[in-house]
Biotite code that builds the C-alpha atoms (Angstrom):
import biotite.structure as struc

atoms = struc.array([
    struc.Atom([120.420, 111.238, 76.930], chain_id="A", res_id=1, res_name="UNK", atom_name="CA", element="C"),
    struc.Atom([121.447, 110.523, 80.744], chain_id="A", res_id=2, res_name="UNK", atom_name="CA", element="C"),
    struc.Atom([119.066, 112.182, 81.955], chain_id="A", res_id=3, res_name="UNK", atom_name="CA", element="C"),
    struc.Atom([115.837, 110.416, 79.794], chain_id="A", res_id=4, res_name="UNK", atom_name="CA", element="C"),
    struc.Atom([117.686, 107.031, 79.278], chain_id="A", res_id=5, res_name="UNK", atom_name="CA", element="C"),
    struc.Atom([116.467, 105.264, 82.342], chain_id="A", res_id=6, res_name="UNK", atom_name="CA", element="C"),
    struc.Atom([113.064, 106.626, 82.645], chain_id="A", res_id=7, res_name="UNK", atom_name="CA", element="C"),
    struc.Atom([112.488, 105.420, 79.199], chain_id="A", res_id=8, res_name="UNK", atom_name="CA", element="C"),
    struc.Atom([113.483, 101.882, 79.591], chain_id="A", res_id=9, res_name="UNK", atom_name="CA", element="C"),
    struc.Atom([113.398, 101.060, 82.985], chain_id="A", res_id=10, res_name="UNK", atom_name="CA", element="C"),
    struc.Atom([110.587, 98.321, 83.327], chain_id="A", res_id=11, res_name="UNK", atom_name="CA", element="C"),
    struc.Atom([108.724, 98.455, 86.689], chain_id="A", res_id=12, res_name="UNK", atom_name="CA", element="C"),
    struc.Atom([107.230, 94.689, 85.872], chain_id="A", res_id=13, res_name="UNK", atom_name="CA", element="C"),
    struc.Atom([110.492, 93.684, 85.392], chain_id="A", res_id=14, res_name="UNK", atom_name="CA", element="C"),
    struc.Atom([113.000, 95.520, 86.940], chain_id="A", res_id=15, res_name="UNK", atom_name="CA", element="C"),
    struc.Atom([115.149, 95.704, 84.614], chain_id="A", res_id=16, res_name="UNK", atom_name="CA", element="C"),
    struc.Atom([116.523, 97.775, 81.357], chain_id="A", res_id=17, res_name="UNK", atom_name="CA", element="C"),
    struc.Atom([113.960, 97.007, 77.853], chain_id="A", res_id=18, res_name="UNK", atom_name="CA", element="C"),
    struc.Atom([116.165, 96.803, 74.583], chain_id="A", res_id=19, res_name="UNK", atom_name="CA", element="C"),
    struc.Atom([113.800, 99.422, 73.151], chain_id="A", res_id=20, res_name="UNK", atom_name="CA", element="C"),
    struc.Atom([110.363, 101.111, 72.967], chain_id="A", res_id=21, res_name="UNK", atom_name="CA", element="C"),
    struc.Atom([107.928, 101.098, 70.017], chain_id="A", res_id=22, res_name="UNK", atom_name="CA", element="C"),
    struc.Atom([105.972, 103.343, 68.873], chain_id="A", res_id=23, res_name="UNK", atom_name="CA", element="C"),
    struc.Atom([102.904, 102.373, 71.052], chain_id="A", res_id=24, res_name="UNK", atom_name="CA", element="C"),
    struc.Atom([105.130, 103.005, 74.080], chain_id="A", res_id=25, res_name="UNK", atom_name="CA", element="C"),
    struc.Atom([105.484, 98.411, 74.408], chain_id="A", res_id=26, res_name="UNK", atom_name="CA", element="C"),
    struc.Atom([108.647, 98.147, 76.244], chain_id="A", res_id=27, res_name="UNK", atom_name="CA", element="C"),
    struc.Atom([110.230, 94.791, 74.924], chain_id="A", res_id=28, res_name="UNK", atom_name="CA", element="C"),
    struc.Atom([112.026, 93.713, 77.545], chain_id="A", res_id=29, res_name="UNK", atom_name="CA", element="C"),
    struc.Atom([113.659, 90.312, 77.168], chain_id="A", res_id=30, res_name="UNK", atom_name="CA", element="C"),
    struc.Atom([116.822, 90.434, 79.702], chain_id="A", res_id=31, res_name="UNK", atom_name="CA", element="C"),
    struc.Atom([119.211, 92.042, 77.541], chain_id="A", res_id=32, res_name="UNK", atom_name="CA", element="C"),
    struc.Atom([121.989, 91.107, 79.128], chain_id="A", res_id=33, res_name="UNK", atom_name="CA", element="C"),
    struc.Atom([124.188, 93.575, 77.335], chain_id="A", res_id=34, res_name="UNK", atom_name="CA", element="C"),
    struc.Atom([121.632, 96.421, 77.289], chain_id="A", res_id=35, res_name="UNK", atom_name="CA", element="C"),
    struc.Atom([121.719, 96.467, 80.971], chain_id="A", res_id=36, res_name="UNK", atom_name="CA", element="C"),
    struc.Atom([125.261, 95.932, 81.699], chain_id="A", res_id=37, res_name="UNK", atom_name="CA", element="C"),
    struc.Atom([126.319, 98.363, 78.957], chain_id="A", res_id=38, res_name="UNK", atom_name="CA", element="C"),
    struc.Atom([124.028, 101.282, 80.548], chain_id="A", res_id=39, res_name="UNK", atom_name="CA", element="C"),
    struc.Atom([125.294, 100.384, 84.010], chain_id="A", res_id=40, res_name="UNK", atom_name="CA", element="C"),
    struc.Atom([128.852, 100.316, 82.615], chain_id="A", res_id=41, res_name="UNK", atom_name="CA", element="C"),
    struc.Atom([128.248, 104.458, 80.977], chain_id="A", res_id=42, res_name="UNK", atom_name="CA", element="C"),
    struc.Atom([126.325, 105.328, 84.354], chain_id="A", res_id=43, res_name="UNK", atom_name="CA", element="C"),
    struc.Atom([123.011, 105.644, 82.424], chain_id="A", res_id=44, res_name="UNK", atom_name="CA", element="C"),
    struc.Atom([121.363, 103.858, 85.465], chain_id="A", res_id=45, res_name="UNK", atom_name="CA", element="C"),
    struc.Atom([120.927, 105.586, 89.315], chain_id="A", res_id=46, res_name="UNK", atom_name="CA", element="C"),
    struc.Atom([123.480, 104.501, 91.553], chain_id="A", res_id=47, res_name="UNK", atom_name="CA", element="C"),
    struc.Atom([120.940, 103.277, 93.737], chain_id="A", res_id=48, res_name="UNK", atom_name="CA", element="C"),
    struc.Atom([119.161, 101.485, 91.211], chain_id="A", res_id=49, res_name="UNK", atom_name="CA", element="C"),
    struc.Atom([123.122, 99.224, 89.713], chain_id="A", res_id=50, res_name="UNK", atom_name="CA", element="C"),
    struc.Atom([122.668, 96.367, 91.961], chain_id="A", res_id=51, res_name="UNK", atom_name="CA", element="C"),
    struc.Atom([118.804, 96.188, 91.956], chain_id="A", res_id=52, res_name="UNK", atom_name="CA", element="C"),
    struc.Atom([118.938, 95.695, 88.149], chain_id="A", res_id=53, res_name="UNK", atom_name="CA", element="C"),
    struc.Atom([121.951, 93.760, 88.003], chain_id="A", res_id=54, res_name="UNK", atom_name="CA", element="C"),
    struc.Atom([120.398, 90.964, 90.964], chain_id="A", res_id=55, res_name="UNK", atom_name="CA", element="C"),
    struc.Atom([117.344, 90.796, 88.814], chain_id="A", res_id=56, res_name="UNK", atom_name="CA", element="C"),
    struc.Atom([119.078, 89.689, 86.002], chain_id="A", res_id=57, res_name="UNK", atom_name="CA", element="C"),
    struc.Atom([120.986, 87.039, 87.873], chain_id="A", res_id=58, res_name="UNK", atom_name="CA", element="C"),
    struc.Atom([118.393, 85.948, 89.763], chain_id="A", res_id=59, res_name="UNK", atom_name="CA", element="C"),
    struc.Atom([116.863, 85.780, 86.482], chain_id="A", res_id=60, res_name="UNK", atom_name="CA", element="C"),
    struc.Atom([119.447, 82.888, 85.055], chain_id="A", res_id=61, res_name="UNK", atom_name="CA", element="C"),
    struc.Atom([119.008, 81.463, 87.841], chain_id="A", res_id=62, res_name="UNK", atom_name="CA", element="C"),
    struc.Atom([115.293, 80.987, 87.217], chain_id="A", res_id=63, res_name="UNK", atom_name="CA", element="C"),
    struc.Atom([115.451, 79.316, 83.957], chain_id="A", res_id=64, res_name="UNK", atom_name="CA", element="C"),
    struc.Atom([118.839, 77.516, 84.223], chain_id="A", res_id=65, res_name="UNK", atom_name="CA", element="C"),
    struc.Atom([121.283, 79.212, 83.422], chain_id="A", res_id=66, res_name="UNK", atom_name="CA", element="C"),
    struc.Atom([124.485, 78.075, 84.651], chain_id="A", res_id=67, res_name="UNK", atom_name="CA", element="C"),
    struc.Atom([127.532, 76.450, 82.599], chain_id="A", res_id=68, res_name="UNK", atom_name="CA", element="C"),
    struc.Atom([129.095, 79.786, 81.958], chain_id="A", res_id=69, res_name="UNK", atom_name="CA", element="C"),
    struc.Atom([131.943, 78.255, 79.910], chain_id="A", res_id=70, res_name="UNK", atom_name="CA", element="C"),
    struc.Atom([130.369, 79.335, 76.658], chain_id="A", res_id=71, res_name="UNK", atom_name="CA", element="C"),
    struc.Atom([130.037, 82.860, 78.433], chain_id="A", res_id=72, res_name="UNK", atom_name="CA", element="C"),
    struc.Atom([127.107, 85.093, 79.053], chain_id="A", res_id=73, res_name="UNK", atom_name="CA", element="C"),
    struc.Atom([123.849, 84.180, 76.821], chain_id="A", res_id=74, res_name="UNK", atom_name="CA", element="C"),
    struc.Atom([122.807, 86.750, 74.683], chain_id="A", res_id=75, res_name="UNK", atom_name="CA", element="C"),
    struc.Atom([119.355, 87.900, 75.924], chain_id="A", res_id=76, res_name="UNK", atom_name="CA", element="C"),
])
């Protein structure tokens, strides 16, 4: 699974981690925040690759607003 997990879900457009992959081969990719920090957390993402992903989803809450974390970390 190592080994395939990041080549299957990594999103070039995006840069980050899709939550999954139909059938057609779609990647739906809507800023998981848990997919991505959950496959970073088991080392299913390159060590070169951690902090690429992990800026692009911060950069990302940035972007639309995101920023009274006192509820925590939104969802997706």
């Amino acid at each position: 699974m190592k080994a395939a997990y990041f080549k299957t879900f990594y999103n070039l457009e995006t840069g980050v981690l899709a939550g999954w992959k139909s059938r057609d081969g779609k990647l739906h990719d809507y800023y998981f925040l848990m997919v991505n920090s959950m496959a970073v957390y088991y080392n299913l993402v390159p060590e070169g690759m951690v902090k690429k992903v992990m800026m692009t989803l911060w950069k990302k809450m940035q972007q639309v607003g995101y920023d009274d974390f006192t509820l925590g970390l939104p969802g997706n």
